[in-house]
N, CA, C and O atoms as CSV, one atom per row, in Angstrom:
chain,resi,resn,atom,element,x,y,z
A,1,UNK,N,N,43.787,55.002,75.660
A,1,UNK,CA,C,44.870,55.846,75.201
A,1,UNK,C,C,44.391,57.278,75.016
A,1,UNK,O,O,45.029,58.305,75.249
A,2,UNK,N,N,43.106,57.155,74.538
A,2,UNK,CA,C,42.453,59.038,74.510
A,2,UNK,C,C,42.604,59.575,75.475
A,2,UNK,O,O,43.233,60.633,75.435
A,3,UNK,N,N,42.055,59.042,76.856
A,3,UNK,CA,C,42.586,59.894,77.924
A,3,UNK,C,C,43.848,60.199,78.345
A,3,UNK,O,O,44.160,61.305,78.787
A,4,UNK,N,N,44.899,58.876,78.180
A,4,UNK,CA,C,45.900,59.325,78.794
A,4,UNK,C,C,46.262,60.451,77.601
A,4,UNK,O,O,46.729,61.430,78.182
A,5,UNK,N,N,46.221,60.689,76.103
A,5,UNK,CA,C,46.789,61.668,75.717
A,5,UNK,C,C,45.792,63.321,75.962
A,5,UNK,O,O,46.117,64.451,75.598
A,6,UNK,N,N,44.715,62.932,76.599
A,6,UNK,CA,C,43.562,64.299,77.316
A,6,UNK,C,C,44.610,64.718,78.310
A,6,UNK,O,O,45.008,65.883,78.284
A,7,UNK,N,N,45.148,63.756,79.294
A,7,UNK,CA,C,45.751,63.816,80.290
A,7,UNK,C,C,47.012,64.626,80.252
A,7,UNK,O,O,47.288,65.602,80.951
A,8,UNK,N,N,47.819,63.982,79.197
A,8,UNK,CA,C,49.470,64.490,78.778
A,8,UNK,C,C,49.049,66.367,78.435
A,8,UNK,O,O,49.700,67.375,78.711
A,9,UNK,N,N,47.676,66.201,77.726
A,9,UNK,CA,C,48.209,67.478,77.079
A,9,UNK,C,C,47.186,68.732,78.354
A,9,UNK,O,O,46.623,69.764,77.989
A,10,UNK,N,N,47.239,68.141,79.937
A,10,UNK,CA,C,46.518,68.896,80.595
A,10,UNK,C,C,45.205,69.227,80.872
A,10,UNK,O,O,44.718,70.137,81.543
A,11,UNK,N,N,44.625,68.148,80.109
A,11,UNK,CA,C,42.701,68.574,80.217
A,11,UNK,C,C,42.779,69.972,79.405
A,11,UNK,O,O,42.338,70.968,79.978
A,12,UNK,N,N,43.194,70.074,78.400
A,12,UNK,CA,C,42.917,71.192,77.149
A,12,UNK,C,C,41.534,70.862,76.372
A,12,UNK,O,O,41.229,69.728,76.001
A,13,UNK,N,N,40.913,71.770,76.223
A,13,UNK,CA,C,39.653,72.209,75.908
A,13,UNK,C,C,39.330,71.194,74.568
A,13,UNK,O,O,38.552,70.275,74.314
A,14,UNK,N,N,40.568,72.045,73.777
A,14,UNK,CA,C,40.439,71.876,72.461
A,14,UNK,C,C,40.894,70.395,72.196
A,14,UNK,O,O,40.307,69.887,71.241
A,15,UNK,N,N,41.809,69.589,72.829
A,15,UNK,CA,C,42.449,68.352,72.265
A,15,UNK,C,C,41.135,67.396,72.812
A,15,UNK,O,O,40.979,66.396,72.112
A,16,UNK,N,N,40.210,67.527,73.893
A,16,UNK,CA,C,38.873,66.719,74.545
A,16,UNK,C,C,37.956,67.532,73.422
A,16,UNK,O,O,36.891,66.996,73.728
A,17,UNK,N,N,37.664,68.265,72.549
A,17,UNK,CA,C,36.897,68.413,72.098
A,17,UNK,C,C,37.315,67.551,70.618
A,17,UNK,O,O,36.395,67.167,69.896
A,18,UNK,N,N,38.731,67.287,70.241
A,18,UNK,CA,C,39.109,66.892,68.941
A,18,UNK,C,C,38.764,65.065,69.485
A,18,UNK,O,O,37.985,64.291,68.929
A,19,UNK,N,N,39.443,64.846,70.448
A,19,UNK,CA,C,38.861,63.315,70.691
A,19,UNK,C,C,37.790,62.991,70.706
A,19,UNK,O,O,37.405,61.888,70.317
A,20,UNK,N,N,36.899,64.105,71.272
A,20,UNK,CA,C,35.711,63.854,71.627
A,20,UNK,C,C,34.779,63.072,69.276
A,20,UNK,O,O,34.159,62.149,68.747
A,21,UNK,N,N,35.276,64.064,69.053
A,21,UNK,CA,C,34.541,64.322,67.958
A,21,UNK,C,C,35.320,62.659,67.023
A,21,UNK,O,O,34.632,61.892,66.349
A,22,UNK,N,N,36.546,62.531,67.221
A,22,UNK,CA,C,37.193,61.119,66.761
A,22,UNK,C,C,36.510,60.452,67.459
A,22,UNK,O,O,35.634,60.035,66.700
A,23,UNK,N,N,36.280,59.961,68.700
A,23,UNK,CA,C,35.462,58.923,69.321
A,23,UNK,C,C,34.115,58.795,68.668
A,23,UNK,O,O,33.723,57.876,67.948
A,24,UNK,N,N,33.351,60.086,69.119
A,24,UNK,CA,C,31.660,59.381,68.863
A,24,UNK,C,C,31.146,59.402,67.074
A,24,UNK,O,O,29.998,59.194,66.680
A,25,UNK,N,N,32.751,59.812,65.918
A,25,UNK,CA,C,32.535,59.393,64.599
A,25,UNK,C,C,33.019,57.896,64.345
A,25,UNK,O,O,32.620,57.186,63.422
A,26,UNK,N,N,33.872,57.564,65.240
A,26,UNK,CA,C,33.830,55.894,64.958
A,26,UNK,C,C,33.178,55.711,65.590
A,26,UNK,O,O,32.430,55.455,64.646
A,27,UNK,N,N,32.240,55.457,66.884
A,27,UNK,CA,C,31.312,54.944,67.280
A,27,UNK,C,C,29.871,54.950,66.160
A,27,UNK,O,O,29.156,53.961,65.995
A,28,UNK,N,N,29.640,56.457,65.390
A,28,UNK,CA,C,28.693,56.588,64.461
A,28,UNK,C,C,29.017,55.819,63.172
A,28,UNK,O,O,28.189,55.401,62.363
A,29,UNK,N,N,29.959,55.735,63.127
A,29,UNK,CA,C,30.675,54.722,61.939
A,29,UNK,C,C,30.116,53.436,62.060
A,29,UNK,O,O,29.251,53.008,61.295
A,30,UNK,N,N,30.793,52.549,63.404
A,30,UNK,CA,C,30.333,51.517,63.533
A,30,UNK,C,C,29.173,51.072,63.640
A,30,UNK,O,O,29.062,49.851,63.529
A,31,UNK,N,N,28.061,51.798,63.864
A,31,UNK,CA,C,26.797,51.714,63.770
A,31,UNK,C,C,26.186,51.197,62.266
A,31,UNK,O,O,25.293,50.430,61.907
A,32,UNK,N,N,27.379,52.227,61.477
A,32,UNK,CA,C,26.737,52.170,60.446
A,32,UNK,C,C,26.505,51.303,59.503
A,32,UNK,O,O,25.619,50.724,58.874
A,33,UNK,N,N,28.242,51.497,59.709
A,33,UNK,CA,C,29.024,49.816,58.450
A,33,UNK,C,C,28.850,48.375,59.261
A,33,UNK,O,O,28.926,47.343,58.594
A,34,UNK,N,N,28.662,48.309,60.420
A,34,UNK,CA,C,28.755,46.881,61.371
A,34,UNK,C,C,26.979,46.043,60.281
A,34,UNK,O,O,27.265,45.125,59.513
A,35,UNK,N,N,26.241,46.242,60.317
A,35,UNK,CA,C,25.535,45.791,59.815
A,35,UNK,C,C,25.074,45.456,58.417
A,35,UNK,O,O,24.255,44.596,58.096
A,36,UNK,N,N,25.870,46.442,57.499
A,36,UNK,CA,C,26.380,46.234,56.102
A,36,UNK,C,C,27.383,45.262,55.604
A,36,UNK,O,O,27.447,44.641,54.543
A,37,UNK,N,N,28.254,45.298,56.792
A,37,UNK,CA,C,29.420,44.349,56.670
A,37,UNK,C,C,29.551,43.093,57.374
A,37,UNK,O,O,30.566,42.420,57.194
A,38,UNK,N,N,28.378,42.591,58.377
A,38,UNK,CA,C,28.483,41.478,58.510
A,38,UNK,C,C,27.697,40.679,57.799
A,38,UNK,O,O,27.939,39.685,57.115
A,39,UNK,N,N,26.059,41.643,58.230
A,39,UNK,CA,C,25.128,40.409,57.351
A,39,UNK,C,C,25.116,40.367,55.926
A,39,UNK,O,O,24.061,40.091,55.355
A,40,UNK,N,N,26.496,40.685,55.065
A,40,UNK,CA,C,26.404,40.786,53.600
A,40,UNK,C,C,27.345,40.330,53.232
A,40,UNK,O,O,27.803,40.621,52.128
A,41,UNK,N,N,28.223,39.018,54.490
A,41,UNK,CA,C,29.422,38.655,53.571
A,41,UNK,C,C,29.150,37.186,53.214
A,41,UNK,O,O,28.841,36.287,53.997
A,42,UNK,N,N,29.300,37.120,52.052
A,42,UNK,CA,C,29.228,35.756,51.546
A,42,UNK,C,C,30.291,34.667,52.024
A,42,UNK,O,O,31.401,34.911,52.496
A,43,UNK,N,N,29.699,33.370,51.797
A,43,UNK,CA,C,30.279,31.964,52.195
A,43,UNK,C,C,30.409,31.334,51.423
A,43,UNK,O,O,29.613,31.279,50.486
A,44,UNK,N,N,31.666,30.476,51.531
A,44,UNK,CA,C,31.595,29.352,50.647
A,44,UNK,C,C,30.719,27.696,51.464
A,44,UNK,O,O,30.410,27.622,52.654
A,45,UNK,N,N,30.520,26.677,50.516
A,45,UNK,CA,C,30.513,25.707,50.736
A,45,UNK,C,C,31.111,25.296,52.461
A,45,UNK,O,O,30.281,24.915,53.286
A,46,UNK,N,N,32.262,25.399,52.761
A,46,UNK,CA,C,32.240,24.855,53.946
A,46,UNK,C,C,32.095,26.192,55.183
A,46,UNK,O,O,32.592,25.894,56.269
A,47,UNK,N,N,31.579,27.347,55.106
A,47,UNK,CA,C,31.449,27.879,55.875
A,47,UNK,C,C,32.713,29.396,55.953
A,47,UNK,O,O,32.685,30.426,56.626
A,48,UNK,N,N,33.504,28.979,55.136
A,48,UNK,CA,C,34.465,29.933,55.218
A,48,UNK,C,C,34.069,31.101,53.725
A,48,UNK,O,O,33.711,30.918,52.561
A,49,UNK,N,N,34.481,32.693,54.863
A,49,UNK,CA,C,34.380,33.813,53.926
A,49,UNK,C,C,34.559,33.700,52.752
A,49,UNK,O,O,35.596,33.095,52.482
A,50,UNK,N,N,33.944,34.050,51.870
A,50,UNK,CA,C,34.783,34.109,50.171
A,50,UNK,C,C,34.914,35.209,49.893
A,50,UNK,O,O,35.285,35.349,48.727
A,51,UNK,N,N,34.766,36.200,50.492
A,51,UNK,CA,C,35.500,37.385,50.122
A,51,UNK,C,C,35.192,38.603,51.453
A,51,UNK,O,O,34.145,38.659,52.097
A,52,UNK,N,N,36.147,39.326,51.599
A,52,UNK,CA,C,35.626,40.460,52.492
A,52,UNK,C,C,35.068,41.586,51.667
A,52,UNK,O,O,35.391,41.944,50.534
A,53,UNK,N,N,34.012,42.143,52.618
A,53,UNK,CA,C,33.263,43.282,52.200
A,53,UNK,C,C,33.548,44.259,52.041
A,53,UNK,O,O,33.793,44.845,53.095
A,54,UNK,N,N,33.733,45.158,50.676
A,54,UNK,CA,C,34.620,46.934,50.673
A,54,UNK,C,C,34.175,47.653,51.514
A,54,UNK,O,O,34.835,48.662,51.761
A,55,UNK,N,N,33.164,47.470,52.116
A,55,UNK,CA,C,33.060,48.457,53.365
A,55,UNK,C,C,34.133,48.471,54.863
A,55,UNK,O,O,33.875,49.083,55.899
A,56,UNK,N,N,35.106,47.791,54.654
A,56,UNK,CA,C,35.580,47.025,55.731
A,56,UNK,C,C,37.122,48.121,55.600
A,56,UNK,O,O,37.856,48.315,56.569
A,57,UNK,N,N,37.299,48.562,54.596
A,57,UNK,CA,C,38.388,49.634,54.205
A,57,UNK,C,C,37.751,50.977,55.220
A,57,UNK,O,O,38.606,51.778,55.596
A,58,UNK,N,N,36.605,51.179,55.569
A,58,UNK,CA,C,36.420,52.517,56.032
A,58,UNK,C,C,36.695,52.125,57.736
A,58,UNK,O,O,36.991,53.086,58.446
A,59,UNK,N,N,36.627,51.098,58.233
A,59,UNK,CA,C,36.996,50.163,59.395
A,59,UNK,C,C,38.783,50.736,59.680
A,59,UNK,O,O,39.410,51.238,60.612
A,60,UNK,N,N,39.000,50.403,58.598
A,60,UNK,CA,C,40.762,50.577,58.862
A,60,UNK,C,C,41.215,51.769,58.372
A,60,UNK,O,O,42.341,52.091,58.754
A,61,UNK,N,N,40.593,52.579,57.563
A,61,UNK,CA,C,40.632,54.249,57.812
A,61,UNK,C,C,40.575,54.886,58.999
A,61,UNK,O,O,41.409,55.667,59.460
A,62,UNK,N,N,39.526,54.512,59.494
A,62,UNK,CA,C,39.267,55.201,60.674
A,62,UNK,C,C,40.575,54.765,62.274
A,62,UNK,O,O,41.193,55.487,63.057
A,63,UNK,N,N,40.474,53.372,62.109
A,63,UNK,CA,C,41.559,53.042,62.891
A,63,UNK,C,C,42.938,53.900,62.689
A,63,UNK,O,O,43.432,54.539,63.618
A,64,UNK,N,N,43.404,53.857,61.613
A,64,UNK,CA,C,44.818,54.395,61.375
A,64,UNK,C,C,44.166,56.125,61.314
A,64,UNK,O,O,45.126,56.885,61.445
A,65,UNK,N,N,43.222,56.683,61.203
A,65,UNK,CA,C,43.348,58.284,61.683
A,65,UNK,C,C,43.464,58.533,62.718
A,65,UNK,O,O,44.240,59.388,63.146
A,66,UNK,N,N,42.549,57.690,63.524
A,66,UNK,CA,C,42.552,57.432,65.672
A,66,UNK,C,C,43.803,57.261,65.925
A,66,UNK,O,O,44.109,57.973,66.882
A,67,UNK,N,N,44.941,56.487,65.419
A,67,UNK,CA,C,46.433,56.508,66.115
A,67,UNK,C,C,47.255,57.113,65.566
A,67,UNK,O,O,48.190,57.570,66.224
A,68,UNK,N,N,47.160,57.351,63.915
A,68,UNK,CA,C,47.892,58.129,64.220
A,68,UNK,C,C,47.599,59.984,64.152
A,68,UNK,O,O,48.214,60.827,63.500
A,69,UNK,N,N,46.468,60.144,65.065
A,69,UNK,CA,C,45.892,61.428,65.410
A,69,UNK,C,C,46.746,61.368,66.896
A,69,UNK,O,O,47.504,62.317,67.097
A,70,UNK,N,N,46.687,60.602,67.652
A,70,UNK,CA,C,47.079,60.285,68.970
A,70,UNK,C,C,49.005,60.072,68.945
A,70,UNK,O,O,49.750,60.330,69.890
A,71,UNK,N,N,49.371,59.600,67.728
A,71,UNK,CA,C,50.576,59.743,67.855
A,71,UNK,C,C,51.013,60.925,67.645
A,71,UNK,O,O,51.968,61.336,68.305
A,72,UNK,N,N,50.530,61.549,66.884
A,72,UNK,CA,C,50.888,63.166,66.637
A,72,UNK,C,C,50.664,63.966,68.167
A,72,UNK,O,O,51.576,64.438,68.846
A,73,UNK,N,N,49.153,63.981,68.517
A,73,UNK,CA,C,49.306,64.423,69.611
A,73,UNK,C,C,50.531,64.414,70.761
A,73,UNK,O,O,50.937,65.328,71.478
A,74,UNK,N,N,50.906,63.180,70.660
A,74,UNK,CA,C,51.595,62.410,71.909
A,74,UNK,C,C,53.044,63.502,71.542
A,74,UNK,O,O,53.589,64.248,72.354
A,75,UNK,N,N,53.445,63.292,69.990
A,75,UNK,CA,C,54.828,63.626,69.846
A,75,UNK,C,C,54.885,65.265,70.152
A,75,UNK,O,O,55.865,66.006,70.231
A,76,UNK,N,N,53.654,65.510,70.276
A,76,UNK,CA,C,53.397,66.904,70.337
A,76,UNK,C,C,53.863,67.553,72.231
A,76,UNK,O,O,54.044,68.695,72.653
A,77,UNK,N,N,53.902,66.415,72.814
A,77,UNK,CA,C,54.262,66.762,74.094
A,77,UNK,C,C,55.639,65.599,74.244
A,77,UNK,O,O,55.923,65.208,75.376
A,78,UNK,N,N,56.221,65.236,73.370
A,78,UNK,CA,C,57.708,64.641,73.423
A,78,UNK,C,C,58.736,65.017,74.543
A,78,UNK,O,O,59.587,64.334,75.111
A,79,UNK,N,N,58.199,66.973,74.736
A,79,UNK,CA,C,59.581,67.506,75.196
A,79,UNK,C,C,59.204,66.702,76.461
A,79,UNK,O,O,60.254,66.222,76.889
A,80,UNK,N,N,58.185,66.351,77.230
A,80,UNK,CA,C,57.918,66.329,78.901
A,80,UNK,C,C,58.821,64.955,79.281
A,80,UNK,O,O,58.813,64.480,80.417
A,81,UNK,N,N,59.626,64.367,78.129
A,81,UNK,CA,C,59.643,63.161,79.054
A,81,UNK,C,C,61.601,63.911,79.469
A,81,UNK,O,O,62.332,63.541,80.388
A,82,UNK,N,N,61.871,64.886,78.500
A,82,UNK,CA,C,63.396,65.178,79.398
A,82,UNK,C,C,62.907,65.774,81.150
A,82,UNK,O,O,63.684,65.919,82.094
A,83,UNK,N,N,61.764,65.967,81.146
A,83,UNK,CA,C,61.421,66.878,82.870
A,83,UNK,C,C,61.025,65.213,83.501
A,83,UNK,O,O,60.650,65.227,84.673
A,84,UNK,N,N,61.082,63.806,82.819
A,84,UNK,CA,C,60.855,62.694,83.558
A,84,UNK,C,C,59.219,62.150,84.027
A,84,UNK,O,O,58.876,61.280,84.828
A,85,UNK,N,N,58.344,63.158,83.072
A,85,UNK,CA,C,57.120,62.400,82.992
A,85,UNK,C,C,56.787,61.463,82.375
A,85,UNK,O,O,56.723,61.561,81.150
A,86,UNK,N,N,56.423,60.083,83.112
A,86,UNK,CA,C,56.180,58.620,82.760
A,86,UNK,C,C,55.216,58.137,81.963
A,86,UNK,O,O,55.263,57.039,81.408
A,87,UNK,N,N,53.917,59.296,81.847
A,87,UNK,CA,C,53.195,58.685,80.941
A,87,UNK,C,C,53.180,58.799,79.768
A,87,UNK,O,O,52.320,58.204,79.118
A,88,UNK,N,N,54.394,59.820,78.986
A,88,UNK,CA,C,54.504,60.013,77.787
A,88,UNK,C,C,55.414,58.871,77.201
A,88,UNK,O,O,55.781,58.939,76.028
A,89,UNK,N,N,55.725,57.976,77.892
A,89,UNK,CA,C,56.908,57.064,77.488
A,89,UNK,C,C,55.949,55.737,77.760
A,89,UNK,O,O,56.314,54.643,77.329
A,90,UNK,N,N,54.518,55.906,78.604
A,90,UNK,CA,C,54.054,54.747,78.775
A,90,UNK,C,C,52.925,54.858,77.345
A,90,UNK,O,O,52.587,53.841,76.738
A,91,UNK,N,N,52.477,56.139,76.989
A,91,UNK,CA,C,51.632,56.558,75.929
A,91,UNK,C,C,52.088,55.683,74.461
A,91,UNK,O,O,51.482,54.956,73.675
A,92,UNK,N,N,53.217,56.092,74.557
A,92,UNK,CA,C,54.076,55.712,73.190
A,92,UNK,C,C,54.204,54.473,73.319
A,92,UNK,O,O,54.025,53.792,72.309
A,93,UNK,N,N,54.493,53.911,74.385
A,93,UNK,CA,C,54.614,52.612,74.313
A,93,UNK,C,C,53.701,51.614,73.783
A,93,UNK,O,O,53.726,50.647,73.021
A,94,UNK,N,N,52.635,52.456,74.730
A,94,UNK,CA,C,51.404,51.646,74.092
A,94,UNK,C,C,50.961,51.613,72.823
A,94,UNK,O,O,50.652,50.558,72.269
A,95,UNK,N,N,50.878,53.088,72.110
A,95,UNK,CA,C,50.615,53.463,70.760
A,95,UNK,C,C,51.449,52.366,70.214
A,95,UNK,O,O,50.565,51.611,69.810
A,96,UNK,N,N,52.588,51.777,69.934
A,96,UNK,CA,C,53.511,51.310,69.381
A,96,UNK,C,C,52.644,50.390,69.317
A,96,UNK,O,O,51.863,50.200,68.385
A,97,UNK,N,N,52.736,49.801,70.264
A,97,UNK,CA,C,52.234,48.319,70.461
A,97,UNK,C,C,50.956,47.772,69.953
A,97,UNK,O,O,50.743,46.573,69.775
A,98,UNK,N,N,50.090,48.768,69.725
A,98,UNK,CA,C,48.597,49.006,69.373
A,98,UNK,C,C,48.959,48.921,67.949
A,98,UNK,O,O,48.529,47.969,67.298
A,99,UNK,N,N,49.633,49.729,67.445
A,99,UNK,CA,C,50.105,49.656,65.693
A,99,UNK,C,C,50.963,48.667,65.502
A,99,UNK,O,O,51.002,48.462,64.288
A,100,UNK,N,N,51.856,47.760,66.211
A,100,UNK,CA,C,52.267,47.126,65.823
A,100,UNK,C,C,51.271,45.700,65.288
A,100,UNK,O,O,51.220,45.086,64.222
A,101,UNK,N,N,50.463,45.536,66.762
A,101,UNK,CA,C,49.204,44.233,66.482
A,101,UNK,C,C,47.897,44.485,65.266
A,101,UNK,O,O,47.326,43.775,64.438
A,102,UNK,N,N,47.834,45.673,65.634
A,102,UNK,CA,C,46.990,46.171,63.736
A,102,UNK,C,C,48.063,45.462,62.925
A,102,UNK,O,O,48.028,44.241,62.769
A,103,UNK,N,N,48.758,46.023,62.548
A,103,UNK,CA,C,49.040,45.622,61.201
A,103,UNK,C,C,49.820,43.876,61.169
A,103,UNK,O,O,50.058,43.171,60.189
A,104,UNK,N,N,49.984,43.691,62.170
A,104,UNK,CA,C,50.186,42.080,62.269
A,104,UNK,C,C,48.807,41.293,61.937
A,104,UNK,O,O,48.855,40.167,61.443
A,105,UNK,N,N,47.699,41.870,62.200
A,105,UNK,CA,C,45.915,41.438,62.475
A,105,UNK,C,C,46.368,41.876,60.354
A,105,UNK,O,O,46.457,41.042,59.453
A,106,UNK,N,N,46.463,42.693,60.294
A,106,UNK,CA,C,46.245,43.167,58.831
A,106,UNK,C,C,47.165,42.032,57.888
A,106,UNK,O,O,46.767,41.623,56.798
A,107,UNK,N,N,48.319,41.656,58.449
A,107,UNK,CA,C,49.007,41.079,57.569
A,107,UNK,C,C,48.536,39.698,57.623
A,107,UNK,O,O,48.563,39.027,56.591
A,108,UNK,N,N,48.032,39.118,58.907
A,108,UNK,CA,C,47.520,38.231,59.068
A,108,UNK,C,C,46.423,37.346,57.804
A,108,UNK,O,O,46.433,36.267,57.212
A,109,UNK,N,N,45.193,39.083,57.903
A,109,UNK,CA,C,44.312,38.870,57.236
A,109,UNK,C,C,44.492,38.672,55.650
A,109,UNK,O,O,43.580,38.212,54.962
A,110,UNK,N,N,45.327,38.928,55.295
A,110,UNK,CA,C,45.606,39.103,53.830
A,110,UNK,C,C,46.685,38.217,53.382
A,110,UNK,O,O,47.044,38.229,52.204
């Protein structure tokens, strides 16, 4: 979805330099917390979690700034789909769909 919204907004300098910098801080993220938060979650007796780890909130921070940084972007080029460009309607679509299964995964989890 980063590219296609690099794409929508023309290969602009500044919106590949703002993704750029959202991408490789969740990638530095996950580096960080992935190993805090797996090998430190406790079990019960038959194998199942007994609790999730508070580090796991900075997991779903970061998710919901990534979309909706990208939905803003996206709405930010809204006007192109009256001139009948397809990927702003395929962008959104997807975004939708991406936030809709988060928070189904979220409601799931809880």
């Amino acid at each position: 979805m980063m590219l296609r919204v690099y794409a929508l907004h023309l290969k602009n300098r500044r919106v590949a330099a703002f993704l750029a910098v959202v991408f490789f801080s969740k990638v530095a993220l996950e580096c960080v917390m992935i190993p805090r938060t797996v090998f430190h979650v406790p079990y019960d007796p038959i194998c199942d979690t007994a609790k999730i780890h508070p580090d796991v909130i900075y997991f779903s921070i970061s998710i919901w700034f990534i979309h909706i940084s990208l939905s803003i972007l996206t709405v930010a080029k809204w006007n192109l789909v009256k001139m009948g460009v397809p990927v702003v309607k395929l962008i959104a679509r997807d975004g939708a769909l991406t936030t809709l299964s988060i928070c189904c995964t979220l409601k799931a989890m809880l």
